[in-house]
C-alpha positions in Angstrom: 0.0 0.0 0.0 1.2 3.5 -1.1 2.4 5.8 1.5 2.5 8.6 -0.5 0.7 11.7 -0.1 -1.1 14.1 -2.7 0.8 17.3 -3.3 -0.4 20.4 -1.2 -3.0 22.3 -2.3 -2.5 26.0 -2.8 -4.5 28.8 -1.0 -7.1 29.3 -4.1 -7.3 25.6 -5.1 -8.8 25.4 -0.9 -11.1 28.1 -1.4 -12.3 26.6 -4.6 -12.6 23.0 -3.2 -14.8 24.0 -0.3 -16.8 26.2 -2.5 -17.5 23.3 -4.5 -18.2 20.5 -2.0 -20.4 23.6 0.0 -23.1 23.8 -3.3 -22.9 20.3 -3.6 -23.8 19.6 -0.2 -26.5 22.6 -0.4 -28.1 21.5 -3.1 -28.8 17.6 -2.9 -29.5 18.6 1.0 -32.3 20.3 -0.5 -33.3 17.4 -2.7 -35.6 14.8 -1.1 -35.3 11.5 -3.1 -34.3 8.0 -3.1 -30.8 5.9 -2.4 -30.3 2.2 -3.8 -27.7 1.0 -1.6 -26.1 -2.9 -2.6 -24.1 -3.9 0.3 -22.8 -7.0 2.0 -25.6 -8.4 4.2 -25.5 -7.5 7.7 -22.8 -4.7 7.1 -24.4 -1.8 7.5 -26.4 -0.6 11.0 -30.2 0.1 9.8 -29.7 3.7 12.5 -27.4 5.0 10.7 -29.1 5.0 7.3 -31.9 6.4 9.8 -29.5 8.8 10.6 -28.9 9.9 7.1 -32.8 9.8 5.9 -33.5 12.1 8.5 -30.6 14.7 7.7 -31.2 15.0 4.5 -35.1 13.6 3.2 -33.4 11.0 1.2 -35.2 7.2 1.6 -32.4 4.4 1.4 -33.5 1.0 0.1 -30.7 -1.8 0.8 -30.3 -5.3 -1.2 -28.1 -7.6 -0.6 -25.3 -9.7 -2.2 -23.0 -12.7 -1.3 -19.8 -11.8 -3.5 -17.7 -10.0 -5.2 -18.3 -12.0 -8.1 -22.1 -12.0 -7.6 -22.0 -8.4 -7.7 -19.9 -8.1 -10.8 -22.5 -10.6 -12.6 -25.2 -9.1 -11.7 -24.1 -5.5 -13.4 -22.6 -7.2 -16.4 -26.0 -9.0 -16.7 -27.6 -5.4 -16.9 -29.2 -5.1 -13.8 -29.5 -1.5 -12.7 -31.3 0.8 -10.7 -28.3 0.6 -7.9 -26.7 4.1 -7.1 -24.4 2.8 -4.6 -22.2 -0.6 -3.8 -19.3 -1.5 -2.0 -17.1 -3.4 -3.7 -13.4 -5.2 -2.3 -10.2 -3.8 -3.5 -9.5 -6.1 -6.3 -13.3 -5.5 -7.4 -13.2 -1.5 -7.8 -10.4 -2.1 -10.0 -12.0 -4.8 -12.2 -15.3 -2.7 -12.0 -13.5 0.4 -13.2 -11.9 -1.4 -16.0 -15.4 -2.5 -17.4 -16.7 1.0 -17.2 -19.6 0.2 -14.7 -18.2 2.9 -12.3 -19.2 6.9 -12.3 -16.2 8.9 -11.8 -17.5 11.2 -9.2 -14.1 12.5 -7.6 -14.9 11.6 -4.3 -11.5 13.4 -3.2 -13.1 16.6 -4.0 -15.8 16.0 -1.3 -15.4 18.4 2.0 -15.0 15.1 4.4 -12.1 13.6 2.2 -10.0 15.2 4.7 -10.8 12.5 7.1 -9.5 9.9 4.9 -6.2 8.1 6.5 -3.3 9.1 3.9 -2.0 5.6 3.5 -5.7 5.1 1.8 -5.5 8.1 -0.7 -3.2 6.5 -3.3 -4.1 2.8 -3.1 -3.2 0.5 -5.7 -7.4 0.1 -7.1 -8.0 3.7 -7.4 -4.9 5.6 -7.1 -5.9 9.3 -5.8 -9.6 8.5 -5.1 -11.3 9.3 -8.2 -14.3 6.9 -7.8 -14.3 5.1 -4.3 -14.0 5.9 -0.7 -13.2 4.1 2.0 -16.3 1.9 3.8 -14.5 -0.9 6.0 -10.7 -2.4 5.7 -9.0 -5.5 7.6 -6.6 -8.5 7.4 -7.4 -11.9 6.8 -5.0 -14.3 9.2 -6.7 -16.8 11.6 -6.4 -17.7 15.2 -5.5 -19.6 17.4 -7.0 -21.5 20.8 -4.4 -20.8 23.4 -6.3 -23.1 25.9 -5.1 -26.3 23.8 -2.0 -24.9 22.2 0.5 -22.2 23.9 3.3 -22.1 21.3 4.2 -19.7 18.8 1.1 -18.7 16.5 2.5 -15.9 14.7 3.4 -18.5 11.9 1.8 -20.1 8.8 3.7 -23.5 9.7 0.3 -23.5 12.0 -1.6 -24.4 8.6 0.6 -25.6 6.8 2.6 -28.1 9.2 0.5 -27.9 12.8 2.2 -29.3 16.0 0.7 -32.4 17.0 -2.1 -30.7 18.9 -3.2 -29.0 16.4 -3.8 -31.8 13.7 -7.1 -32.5 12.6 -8.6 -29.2 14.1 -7.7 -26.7 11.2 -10.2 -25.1 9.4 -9.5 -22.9 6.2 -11.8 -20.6 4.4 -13.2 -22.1 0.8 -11.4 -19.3 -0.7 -8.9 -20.0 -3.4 -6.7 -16.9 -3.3 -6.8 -16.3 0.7 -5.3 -20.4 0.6 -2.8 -20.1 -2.1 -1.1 -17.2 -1.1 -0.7 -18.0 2.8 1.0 -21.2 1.1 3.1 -18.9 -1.1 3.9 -16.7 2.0 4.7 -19.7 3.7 7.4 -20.9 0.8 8.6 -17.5 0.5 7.3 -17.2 -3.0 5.5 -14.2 -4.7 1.6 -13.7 -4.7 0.1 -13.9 -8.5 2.5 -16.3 -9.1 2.6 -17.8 -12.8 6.0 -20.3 -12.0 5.0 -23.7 -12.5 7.8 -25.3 -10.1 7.3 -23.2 -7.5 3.7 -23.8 -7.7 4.5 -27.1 -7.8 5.6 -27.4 -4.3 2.9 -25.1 -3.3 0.4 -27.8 -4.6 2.4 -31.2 -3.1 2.2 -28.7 0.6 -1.8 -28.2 0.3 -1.8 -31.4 -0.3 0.0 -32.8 2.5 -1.2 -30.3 5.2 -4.8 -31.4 3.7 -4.9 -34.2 5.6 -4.2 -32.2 9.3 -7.7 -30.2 8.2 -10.7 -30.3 9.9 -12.8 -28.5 7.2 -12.4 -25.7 4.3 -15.2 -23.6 4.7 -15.6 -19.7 4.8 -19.3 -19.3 6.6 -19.2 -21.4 10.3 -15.5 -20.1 11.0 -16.5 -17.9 14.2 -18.8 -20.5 14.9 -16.5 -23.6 14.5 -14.2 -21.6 16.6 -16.2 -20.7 19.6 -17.9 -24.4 19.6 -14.2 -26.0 20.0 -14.7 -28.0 17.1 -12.0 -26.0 15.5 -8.9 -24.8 17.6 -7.6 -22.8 14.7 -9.6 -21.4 11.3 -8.6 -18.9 9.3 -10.9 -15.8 9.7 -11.2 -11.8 9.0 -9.9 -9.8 11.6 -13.3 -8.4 12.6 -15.2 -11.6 12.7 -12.0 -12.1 15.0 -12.8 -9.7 17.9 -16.5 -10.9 17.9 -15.4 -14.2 18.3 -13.1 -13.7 21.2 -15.5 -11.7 22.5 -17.9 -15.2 23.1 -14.3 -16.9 24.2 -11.2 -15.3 25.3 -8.8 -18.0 25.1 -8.5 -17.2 21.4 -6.1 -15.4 20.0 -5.5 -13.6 16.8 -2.3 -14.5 14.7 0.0 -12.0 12.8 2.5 -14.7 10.8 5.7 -13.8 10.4 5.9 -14.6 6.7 3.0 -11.9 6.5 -1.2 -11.6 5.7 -3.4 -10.3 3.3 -5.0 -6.8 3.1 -8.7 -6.1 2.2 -10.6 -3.1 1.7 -14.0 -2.2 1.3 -15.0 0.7 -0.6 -18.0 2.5 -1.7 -18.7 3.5 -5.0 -20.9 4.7 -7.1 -22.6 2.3 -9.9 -22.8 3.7 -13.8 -26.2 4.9 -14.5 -27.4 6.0 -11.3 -30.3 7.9 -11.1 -29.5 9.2 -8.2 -26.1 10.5 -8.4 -26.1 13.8 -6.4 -27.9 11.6 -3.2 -25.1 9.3 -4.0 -22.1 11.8 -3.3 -23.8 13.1 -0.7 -24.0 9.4 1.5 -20.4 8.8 0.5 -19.2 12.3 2.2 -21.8 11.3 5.0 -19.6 7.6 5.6 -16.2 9.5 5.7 -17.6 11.9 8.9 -15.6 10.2 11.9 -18.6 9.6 14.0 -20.8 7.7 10.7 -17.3 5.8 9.8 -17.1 5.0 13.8 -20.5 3.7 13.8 -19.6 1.2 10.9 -17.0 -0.1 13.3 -19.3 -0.3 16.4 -21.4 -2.9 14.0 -19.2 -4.4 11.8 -16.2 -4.6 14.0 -13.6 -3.8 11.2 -11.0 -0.8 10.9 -12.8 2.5 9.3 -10.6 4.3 6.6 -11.1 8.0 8.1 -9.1 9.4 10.8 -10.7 10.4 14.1 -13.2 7.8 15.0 -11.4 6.9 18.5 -13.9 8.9 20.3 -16.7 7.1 19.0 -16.0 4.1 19.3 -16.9 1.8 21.5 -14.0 0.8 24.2 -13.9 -2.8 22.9 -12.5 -1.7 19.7 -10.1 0.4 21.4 -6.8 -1.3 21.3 -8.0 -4.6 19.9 -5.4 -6.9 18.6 -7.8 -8.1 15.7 -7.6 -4.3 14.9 -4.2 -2.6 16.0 -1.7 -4.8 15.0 1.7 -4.9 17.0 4.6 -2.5 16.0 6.6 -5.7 15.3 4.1 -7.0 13.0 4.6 -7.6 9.9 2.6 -5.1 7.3 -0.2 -6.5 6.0 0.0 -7.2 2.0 -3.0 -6.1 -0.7 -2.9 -8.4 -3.9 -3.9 -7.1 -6.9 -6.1 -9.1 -9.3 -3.9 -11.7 -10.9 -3.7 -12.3 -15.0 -5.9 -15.1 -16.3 -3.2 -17.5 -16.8 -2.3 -17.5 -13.3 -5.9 -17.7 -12.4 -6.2 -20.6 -14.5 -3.2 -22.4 -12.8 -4.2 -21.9 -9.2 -7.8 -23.3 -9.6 -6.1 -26.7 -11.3 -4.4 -26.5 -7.9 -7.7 -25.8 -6.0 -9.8 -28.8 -8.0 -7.0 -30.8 -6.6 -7.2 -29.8 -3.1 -11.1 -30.4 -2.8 -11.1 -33.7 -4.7 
């Protein structure tokens, strides 16, 4: 993730920006309407979209999807009527690509101040033309400290458990968040097209395989807090909710390093209602609104100044502030088809 920050604006470019985002906000303030949101189910607190409808007049309707890839089929089907989604990372890219994105220039909006710098320049919309932040995490896994007290900060905990591990590992059903902690764990590069090296990561899935409990993405907080599982993989988020049902749980930051999501809202080509639309991003990037997102979904918000919002078991969490030793967490960008093709041959072969 880029570090690096835009260029300072000059004295008239400041006057002119707030200018700008002041009629914007004055006028669609003024315009009652409607909002088509498409989120993630159960991602989104229904009192703060009260919230919202009562600032402004505007109604928000919500539907729901399961995917990344269910969204992206859906708009290439033509379905429309959306004015808002919230895409991952690697999805705002491939969504800008296909032209099913307005550019709106978020960054021109009067709360893009709030946004944390390291989440201006990101690699899916470099500079912010079409996408603010909405939620953004790690996906690692933990660890039951009741039945095992070594080191967890490893992927040799997947890959090649201790003894008291074996047969208690679940992973997600997720092809890239599997193949690249196994590249991590070789010391090989993510999107990786060499056919030795993914040779050995194929012959390791393979052999750790049979130390798994399950692969299976929904049930991991569950499987967790049950004890049927001692370690899964899991998002960060889902992470603090389950230690919050049982402490002895622990969150693990693997020395050969994690993967970086983020999710971002956009606005959808077509929508109808476009000014509404700007208006609820720069609504989501006020501290307090991006705080409340944490308080429900219990993930990182991408704006600076939430801390006094929040609520005090987010303050501090492992699952959310990593350690200073830690190792930075890694976004991968969408990989070329022909790697693609050559990690679900190894993916048909792990689930056979």
């Amino acid at each position: 993730m880029s570090t690096r920050h835009k260029p300072p604006f000059t004295r008239l470019a400041r006057t002119l920006l707030a200018i700008g985002g002041s009629l914007l906000l004055n006028a669609t303030a003024q315009a009652a309407g409607e909002l088509k949101l498409y989120n993630w189910s159960d991602y989104m607190p229904q009192a703060l979209l009260d919230k919202f409808s009562a600032e402004y007049d505007v109604k928000v309707i919500q539907d729901t999807y399961d995917s990344n890839e269910t969204l992206l089929a859906r708009l290439k089907s033509g379905v429309t009527g959306y004015d808002v989604a919230v895409p991952g990372d690697y999805m705002v890219a491939i969504l800008a690509r296909e032209g099913l994105l307005e550019k709106v220039e978020p960054n021109q909006l009067p709360n893009f101040k709030h946004i944390k710098p390291e989440l201006v320049d990101v690699y899916f919309d470099p500079g912010r033309h079409y996408s603010v932040p909405y939620q953004f995490g790690t996906t690692s896994f933990m660890v039951d400290t009741q039945v095992y007290q070594g080191d967890i900060d490893t992927l040799a905990i997947l890959f090649e458990p201790p003894a008291e591990l074996k047969g208690r590992i679940n992973v997600f059903r997720d092809v890239n968040d599997v193949i690249n902690a196994a590249l991590r764990y070789k010391g090989f590069a993510t999107c990786n097209a060499n056919r030795a090296e993914l040779k050995e990561v194929n012959d390791l899935l393979l052999a750790a395989r049979g130390g798994w409990l399950s692969i299976m993405s929904d049930g991991a907080r569950e499987t967790l807090v049950s004890g049927d599982a001692a370690v899964s993989m899991i998002w960060n988020g889902m992470g603090l909710r389950a230690r919050m049902e049982k402490p002895s749980l622990r969150y693990a930051y693997p020395k050969e390093g994690l993967t970086a999501w983020a999710d971002n809202l956009v606005v959808l080509k077509g929508a109808r209602n476009l000014e509404n639309a700007k208006l609820f991003m720069n609504f989501l990037m006020e501290p307090e609104n991006a705080a409340a997102l944490t308080n429900f979904a219990g993930y990182t918000a991408g704006v600076e100044g939430t801390e006094p919002f929040l609520e005090e078991k987010f303050k501090g969490a492992l699952e959310l502030d990593p350690p200073a030793d830690a190792r930075p967490a890694e976004f991968v960008p969408p990989c070329e088809p022909e790697v693609v093709r050559l990690y679900d041959r190894i993916w048909t072969n792990l689930l056979k």
